[in-house]
N, C-alpha and C positions, 0 to 999 in steps of 0.2 A: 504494500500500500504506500501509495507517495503522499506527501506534506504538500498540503497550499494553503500561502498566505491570501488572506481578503482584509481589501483596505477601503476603508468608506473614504467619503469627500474631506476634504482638508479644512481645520477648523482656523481660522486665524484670531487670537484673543487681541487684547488691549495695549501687549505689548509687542504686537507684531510677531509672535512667534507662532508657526502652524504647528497643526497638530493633528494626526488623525488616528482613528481609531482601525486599532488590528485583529484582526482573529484567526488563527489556524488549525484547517479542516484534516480530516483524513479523506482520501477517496484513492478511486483506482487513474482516473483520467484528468483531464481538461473538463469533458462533455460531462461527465458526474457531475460536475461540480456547479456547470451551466445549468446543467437540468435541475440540480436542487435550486438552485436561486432563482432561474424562472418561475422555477413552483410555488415561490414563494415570492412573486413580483417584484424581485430583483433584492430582497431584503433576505438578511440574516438574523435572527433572531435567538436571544440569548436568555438565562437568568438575569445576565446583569444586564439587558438591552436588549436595544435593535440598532440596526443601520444600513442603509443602502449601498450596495457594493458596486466601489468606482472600479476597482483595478484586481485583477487578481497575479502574484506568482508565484512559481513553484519551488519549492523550502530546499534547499540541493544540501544533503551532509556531507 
């Protein structure tokens, strides 16, 4: 099973500094990973949240 990172949109605060929120999945592909997030209108959703997934890639060890 490979690692991929999903990164929502870039948050910029008061001090200019961005920031976005990370999360990483398990699955077997790319298209796994597509297909969960289309199923779920392009969001991922968590205990601690949700968030719309800008960018996804793959975790290489």
């Amino acid at each position: 099973m490979k690692k991929f990172r999903l990164f929502g949109y870039m948050f910029v605060d008061d001090k200019k500094e961005g920031t976005s929120i990370a999360k990483t999945v398990g699955a077997n592909s790319y298209a796994e990973v597509i297909q969960e997030i289309e199923s779920n209108a392009g969001w991922i959703t968590d205990t601690n949240g949700a968030f719309k997934v800008a960018y996804i890639e793959e975790v290489v060890e």
